[in-house]
C-alpha positions in Angstrom: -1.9 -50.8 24.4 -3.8 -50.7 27.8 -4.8 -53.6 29.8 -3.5 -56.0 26.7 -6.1 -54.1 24.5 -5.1 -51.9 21.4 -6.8 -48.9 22.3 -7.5 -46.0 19.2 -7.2 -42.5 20.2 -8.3 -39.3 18.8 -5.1 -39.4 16.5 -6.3 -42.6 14.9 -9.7 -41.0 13.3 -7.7 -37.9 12.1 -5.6 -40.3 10.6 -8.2 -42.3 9.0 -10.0 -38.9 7.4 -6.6 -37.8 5.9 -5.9 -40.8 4.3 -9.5 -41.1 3.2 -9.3 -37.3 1.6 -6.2 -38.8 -0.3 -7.8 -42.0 -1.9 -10.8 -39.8 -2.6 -8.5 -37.1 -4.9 -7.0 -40.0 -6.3 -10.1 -42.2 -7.3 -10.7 -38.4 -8.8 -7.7 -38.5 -10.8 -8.4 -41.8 -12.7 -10.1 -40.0 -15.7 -7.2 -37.5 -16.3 -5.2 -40.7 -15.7 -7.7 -42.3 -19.2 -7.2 -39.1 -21.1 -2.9 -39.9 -20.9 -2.7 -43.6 -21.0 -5.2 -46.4 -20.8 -2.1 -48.9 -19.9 -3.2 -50.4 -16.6 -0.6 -50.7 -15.8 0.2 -46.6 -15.8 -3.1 -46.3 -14.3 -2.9 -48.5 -11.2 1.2 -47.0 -10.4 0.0 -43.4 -11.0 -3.2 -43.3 -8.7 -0.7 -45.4 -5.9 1.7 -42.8 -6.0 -1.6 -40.0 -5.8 -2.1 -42.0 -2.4 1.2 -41.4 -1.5 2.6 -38.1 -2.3 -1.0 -35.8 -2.9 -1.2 -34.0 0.1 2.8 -33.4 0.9 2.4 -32.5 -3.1 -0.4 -30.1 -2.3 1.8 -28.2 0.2 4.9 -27.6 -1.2 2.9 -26.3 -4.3 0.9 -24.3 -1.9 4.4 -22.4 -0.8 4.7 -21.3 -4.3 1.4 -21.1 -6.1 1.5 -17.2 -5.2 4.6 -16.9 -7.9 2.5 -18.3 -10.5 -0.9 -16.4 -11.2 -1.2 -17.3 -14.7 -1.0 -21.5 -13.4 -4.9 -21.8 -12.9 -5.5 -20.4 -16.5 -3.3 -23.2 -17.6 -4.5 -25.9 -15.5 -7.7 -24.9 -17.6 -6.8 -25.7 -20.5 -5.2 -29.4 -19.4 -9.0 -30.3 -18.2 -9.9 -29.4 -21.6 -7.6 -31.1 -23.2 -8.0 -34.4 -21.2 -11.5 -34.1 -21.7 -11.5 -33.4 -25.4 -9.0 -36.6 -25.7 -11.4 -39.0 -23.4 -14.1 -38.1 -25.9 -12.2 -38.8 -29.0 -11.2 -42.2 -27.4 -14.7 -43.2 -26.8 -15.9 -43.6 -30.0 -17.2 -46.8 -30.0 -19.6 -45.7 -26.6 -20.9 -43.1 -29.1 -21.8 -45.3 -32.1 -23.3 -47.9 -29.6 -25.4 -44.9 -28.2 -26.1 -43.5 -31.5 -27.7 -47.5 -32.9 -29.8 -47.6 -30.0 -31.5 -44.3 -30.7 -31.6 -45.4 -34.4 -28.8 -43.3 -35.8 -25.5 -44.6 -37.9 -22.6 -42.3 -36.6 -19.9 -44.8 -37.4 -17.5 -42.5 -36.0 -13.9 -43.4 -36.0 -11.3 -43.7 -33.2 -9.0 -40.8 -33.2 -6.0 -42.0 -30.7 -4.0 -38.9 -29.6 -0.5 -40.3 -28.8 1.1 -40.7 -25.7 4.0 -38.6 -26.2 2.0 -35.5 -27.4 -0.5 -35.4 -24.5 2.8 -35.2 -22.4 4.5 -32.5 -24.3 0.6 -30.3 -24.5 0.3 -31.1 -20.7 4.3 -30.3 -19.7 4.0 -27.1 -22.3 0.6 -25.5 -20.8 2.1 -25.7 -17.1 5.2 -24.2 -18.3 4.3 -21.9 -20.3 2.1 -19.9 -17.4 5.3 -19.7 -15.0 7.2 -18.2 -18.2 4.5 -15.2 -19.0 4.5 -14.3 -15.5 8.1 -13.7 -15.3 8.0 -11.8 -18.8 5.2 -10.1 -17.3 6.6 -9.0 -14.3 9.9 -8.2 -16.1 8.2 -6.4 -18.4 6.7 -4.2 -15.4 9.6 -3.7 -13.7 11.6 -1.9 -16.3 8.7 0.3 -17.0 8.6 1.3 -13.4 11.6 1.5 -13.3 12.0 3.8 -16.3 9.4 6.1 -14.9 10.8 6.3 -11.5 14.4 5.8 -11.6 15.3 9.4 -11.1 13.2 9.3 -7.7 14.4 5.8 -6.5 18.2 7.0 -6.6 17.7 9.8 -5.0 15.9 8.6 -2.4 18.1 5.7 -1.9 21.4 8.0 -1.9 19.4 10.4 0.8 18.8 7.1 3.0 22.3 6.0 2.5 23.5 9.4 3.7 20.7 9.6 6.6 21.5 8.1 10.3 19.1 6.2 10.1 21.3 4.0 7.7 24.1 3.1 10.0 21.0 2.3 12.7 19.0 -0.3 10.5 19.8 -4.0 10.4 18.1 -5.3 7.2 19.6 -2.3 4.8 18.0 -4.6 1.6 14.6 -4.5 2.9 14.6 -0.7 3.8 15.7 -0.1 0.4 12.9 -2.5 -1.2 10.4 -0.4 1.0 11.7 3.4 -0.6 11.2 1.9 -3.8 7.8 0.6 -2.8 6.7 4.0 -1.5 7.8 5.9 -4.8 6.0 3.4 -7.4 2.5 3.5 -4.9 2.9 7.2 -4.7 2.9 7.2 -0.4 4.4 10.2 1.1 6.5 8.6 3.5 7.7 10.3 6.8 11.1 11.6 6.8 12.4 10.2 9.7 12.1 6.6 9.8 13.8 5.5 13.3 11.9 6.4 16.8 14.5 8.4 19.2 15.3 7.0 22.7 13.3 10.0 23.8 10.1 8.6 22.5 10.7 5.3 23.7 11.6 6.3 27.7 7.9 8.5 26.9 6.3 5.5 25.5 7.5 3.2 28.2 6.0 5.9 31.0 2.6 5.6 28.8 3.0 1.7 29.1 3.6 1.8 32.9 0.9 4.1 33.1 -1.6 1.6 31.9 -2.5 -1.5 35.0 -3.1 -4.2 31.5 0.1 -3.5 30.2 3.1 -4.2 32.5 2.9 -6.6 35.3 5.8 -7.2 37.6 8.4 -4.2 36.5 7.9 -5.7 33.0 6.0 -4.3 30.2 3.7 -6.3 27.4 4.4 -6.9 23.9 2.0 -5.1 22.0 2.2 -8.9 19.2 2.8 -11.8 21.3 1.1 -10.1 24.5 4.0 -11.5 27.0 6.0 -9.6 29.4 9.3 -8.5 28.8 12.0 -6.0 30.5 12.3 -2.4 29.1 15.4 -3.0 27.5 14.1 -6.1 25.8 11.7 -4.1 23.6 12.0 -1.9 20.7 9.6 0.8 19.4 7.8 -0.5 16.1 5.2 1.4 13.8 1.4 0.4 14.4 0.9 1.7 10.8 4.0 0.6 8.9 6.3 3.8 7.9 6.3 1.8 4.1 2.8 2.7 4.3 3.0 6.2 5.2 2.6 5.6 8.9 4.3 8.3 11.1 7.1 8.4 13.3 5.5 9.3 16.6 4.1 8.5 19.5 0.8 8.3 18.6 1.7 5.5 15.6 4.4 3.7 18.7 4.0 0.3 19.9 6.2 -1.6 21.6 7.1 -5.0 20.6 10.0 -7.7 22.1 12.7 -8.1 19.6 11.3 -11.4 18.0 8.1 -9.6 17.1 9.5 -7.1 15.7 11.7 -9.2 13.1 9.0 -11.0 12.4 6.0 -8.4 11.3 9.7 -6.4 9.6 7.6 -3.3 9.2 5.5 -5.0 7.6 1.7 -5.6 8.2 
């Protein structure tokens, strides 16, 4: 309100084209609504709840879709399906269409059941999410046939290394060793930066007018300032990668950073 007038700001049209995406997916929907049910009744709840739940739908299958590769091939199939069914239910369209241009089709309605377009549609989306995990199973133990010898010793030589009572996140250094056997990268053998190289890469920082300001030195990620003793030396190319353990492969990033990008890039 302002002056006793409703006022709309900026918020209010973004609103308004949202909401407009979502009726627009759900007036979309309304023939894969026909080829289940053509209850009203089914149709008018179905499309509502469209309205409603679409777009948080849409993200929290977003999160996931990665997991399922197979899914699209499935989702395939359903649009066939529906379709198919529509066209099997719209026999009468077709004999009208077929008199008018002369021809007797008389072709009978085939109605596909309820219950079976659920169980085809609920079986095709499941059965995608269960080949990729048979897939990747089935992937796994062959790597892990042909590299198993390789993975455990490399594992127990980390294990044994200092650089194992020095790192955090143990799980994920392992998960990277076995990554850089099955890709075939030959890995540096040191994976930790000495305090030596970070007092030298510090001097190279301090060195440099655009990277410290105010006895404090720039991370390399979020480009704020921090205190020496608030950064830690990361990879530029990750070690999991093959990336070296020196200076010229040294960035320094505040401790935030650096658990966020995890060696990763």
């Amino acid at each position: 309100m302002e002056n006793g007038r409703r006022m709309a700001t900026p918020l209010f049209v973004a609103l308004l084209v949202i909401e407009t995406t979502d009726v627009a997916f759900a007036v979309d929907s309304i023939p894969a609504v026909f080829g289940v049910s053509r209850d009203p009744f089914i149709v008018l709840t179905s499309n509502i709840f469209a309205i409603l739940g679409l777009r948080a739908l849409y993200f929290a299958l977003a999160a996931v879709a990665k997991y399922f590769k197979y899914l699209k091939y499935g989702l395939g199939i359903i649009l066939i399906f529906v379709g198919i069914k529509m066209l099997l239910a719209m026999n009468e369209y077709i004999n009208s269409l077929g008199t008018l241009v002369g021809l007797d089709l008389n072709i009978p309605q085939i109605e596909v059941p309820t219950p079976v377009s659920l169980a085809v549609i609920f079986g095709v989306l499941v059965l995608p999410m269960l080949l990729r995990f048979a897939v990747k199973y089935a992937k796994d133990v062959t790597i892990w046939k042909e590299h198993k010898d390789e993975i455990n010793r490399r594992i127990k030589k980390f294990k044994k290394s200092q650089d194992y009572k020095l790192i955090d996140n143990k799980e994920q250094e392992i998960e990277d060793i076995i990554q850089t056997v099955v890709q075939g990268i030959s890995v540096y053998p040191r994976r930790l930066f000495t305090l030596e190289q970070k007092e030298e890469l510090v001097r190279q920082y301090l060195a440099d007018p655009e990277r410290h300001k105010d006895n404090k030195i720039r991370c390399e990620d979020c480009k704020h300032f921090f205190f020496e003793d608030e950064l830690t030396v990361d990879h530029i190319e990750p070690w999991s990668k093959g990336g070296r353990t020196e200076l010229s492969n040294a960035q320094l990033l505040c401790r935030p950073c650096n658990s966020k990008q995890g060696n990763r890039k």
